[in-house]
Backbone as a printed PyTorch tensor [residue, N CA C, xyz], in Angstrom:
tensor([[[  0.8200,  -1.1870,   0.0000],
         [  0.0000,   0.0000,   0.0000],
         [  0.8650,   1.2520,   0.0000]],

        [[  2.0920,   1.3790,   0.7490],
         [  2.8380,   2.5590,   0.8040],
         [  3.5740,   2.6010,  -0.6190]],

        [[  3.7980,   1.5830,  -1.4510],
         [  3.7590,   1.9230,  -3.3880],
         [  2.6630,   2.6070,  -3.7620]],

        [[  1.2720,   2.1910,  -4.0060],
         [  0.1190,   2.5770,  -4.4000],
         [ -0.1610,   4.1310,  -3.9160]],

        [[  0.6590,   4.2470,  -2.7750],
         [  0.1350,   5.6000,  -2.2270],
         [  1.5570,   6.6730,  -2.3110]],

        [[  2.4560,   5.8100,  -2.6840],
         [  3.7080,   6.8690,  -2.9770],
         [  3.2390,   7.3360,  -4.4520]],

        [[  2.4660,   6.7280,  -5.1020],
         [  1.8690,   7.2280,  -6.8940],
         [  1.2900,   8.3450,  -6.1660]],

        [[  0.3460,   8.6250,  -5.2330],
         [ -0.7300,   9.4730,  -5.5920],
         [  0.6560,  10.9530,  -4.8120]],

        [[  1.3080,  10.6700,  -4.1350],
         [  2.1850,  11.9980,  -3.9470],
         [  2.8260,  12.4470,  -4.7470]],

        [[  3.3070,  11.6830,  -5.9540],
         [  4.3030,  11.6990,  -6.9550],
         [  3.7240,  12.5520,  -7.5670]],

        [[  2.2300,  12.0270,  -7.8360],
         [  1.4160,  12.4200,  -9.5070],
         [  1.0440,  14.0910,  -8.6650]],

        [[  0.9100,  14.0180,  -7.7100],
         [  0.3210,  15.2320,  -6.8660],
         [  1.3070,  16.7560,  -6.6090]],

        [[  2.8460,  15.8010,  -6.3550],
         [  3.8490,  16.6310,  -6.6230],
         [  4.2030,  16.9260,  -8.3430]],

        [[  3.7840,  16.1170,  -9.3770],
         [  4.0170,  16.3160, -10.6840],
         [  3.3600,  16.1370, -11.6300]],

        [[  2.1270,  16.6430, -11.3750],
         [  0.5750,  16.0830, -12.5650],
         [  1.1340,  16.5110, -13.8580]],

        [[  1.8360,  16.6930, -14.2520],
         [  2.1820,  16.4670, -15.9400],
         [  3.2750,  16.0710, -16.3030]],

        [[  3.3280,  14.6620, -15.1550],
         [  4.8330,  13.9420, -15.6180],
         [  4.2850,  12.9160, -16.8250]],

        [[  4.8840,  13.1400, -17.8210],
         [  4.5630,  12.1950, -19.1100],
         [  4.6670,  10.8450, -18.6950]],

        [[  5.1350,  10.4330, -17.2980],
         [  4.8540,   8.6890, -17.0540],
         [  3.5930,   8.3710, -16.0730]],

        [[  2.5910,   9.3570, -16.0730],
         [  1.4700,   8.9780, -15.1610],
         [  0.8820,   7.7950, -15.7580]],

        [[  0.5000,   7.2020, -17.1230],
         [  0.2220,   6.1630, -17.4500],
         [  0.9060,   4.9540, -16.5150]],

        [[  2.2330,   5.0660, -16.6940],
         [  2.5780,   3.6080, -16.3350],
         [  2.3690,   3.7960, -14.9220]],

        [[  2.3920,   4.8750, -13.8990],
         [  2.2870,   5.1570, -12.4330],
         [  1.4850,   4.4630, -12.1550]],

        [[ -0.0360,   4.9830, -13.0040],
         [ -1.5120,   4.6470, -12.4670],
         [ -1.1700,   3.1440, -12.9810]],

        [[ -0.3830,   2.5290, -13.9010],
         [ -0.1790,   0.6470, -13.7050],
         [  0.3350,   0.1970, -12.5630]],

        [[  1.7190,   1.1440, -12.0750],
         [  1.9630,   0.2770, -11.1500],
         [  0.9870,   0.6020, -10.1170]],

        [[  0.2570,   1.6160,  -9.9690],
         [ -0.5170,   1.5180,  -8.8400],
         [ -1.4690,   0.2150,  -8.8890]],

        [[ -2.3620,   0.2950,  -9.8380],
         [ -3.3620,  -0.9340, -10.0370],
         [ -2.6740,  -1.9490,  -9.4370]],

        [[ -1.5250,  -2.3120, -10.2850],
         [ -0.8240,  -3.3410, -10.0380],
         [ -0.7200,  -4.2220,  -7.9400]],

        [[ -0.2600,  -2.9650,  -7.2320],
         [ -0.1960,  -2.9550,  -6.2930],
         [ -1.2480,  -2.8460,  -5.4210]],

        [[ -2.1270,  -1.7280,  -5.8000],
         [ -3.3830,  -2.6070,  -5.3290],
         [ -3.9500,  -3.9200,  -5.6860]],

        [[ -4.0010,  -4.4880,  -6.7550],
         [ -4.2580,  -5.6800,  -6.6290],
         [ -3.6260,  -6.9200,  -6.0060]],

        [[ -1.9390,  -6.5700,  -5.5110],
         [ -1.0030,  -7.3840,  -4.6750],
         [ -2.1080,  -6.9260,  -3.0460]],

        [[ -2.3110,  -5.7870,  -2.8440],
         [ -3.2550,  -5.5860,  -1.6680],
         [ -4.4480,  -6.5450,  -1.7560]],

        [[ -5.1630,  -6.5110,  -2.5660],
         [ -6.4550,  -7.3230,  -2.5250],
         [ -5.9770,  -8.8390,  -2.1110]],

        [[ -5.0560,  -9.1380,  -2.7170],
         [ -4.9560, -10.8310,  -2.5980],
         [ -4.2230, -10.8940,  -1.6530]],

        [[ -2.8900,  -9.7190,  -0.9430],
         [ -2.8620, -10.2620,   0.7060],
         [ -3.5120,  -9.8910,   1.7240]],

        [[ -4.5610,  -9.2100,   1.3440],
         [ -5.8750,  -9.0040,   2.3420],
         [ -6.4770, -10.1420,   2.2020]],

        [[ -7.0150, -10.8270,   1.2820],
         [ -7.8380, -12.0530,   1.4580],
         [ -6.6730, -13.0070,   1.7800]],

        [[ -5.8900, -13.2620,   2.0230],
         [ -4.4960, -14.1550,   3.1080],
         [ -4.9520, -13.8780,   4.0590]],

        [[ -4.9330, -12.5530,   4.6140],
         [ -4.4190, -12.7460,   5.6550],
         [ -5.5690, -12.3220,   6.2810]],

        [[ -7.3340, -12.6380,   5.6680],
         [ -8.3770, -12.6760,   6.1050],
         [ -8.9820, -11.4110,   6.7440]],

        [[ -8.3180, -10.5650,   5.7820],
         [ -9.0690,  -8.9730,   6.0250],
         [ -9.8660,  -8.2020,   4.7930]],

        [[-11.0120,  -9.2520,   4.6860],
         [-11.7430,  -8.8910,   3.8270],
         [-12.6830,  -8.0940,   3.8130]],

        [[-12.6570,  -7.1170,   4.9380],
         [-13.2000,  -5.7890,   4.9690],
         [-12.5380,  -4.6040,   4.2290]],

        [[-11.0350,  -5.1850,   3.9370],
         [-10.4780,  -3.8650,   2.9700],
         [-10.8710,  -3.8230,   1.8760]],

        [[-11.6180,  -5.5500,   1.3140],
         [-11.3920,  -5.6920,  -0.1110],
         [-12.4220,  -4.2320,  -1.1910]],

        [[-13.1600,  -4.2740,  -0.3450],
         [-14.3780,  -2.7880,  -1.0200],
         [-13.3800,  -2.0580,  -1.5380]],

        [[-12.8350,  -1.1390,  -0.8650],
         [-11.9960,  -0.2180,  -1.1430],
         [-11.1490,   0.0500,  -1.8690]],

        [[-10.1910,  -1.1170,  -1.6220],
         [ -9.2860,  -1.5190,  -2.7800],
         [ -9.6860,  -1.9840,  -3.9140]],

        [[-10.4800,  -3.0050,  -3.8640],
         [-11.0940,  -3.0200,  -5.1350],
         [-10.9490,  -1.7310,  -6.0010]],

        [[-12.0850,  -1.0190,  -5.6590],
         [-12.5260,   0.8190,  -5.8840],
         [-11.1480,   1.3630,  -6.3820]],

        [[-10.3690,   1.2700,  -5.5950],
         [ -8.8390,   1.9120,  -6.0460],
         [ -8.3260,   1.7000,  -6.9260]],

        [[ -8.3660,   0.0530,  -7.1690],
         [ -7.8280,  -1.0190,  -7.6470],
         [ -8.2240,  -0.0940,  -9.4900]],

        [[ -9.5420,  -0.3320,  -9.5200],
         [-10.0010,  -0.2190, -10.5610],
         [-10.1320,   1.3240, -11.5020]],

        [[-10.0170,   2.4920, -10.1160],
         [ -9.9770,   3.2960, -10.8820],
         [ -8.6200,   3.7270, -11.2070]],

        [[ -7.3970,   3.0030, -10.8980],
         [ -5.7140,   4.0020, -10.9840],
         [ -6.6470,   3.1770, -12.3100]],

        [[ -6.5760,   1.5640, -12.6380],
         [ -6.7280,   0.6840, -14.0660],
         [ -7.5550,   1.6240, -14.8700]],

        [[ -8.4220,   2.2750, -14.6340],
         [ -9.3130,   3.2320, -15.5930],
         [ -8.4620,   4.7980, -15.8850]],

        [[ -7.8750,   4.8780, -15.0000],
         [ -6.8340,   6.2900, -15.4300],
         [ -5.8980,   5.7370, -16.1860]],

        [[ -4.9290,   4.6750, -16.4300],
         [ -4.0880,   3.7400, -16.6420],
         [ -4.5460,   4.2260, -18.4760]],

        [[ -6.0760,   3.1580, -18.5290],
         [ -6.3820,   3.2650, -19.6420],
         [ -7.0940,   4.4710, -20.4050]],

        [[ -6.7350,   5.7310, -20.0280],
         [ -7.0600,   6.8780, -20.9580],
         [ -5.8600,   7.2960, -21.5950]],

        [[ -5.0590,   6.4100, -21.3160],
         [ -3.6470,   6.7780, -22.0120],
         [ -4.0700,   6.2650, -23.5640]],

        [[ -3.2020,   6.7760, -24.4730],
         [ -3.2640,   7.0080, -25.9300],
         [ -2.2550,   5.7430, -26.2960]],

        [[ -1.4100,   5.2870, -25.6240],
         [ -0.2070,   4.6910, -25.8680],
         [ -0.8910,   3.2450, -26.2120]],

        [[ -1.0970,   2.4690, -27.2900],
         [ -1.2770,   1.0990, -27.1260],
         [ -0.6440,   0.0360, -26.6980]],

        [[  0.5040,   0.2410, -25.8470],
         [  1.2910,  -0.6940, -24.8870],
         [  0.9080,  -0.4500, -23.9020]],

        [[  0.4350,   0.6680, -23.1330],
         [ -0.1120,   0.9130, -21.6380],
         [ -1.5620,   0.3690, -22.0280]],

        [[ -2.3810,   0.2330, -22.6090],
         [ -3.9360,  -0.1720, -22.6020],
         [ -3.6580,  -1.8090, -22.7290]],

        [[ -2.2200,  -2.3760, -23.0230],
         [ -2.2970,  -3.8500, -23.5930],
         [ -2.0780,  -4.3270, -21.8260]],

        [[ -1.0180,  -3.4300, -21.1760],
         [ -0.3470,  -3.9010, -20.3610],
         [ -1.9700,  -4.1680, -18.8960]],

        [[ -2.1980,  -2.7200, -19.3820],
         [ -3.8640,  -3.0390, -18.4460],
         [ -4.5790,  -3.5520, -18.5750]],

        [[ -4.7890,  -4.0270, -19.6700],
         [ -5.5910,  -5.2710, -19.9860],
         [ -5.3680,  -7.0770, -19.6820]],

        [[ -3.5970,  -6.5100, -19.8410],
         [ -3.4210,  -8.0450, -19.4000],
         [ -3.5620,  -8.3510, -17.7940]],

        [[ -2.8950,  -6.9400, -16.6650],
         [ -2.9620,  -7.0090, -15.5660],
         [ -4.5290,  -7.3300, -15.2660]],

        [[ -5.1710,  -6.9880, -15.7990],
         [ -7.0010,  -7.0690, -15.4750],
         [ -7.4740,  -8.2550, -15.4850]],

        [[ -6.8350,  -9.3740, -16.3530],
         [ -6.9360, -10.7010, -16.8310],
         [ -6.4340, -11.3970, -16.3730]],

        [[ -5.3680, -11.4280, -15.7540],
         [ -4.2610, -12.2180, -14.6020],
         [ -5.6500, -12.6610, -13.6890]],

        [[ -5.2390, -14.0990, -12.9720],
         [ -5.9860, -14.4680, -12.4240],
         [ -5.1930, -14.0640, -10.6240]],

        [[ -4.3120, -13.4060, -10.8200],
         [ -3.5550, -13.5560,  -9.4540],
         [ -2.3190, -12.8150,  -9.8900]],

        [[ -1.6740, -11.7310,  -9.6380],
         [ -0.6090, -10.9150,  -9.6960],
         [  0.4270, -10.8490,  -8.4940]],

        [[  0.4260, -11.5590,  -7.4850],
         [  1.4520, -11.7020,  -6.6810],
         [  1.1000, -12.7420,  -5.2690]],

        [[ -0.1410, -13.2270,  -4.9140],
         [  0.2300, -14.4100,  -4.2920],
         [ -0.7380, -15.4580,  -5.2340]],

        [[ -0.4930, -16.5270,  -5.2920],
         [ -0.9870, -18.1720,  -5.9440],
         [ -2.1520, -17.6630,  -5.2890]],

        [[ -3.4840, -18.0920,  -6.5120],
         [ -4.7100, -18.5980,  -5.9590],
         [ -5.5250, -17.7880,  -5.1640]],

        [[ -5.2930, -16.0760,  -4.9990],
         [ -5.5500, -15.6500,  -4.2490],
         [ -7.0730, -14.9400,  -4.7600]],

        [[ -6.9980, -15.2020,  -6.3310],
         [ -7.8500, -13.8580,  -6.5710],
         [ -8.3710, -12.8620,  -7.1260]],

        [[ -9.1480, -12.6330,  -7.6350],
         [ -9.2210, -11.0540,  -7.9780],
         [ -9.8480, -10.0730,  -7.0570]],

        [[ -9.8700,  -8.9800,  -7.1610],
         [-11.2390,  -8.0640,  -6.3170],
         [-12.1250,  -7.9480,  -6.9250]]])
């Protein structure tokens, strides 16, 4: 979570850094490593939220113009599990 949330100071300290596309990936990205070690470690009261997060850095992600950032979010969206086995989606 302190990745996912070092994006939003970055983009906040630099809203017209030409790499906010890939930011708002790795954010998704990392929230979705949140979702699946919240359901580990049986704190599935965060999952709402993150989810929510989850999905909108992935929807900022994809207003990018670049057709390698819309492929890369698409594939992260499709992964059945991005960093623990079996865990998941939100």
């Amino acid at each position: 979570m302190n990745e996912a949330n070092f994006v939003d100071y970055w983009l906040k300290e630099k809203p017209k850094t030409p790499i906010a596309p890939f930011l708002y990936l790795f954010k998704a990205h990392r929230l979705r490593a949140a979702c699946e070690a919240a359901i580990l470690n049986n704190q599935k009261n965060l999952l709402p939220s993150l989810s929510i997060k989850y999905k909108m850095a992935l929807k900022k992600a994809r207003q990018s113009k670049n057709p390698l950032i819309l492929c890369i979010a698409d594939d992260l969206d499709m992964q059945k599990y991005v960093y623990i086995e079996g865990q998941g989606r939100p």
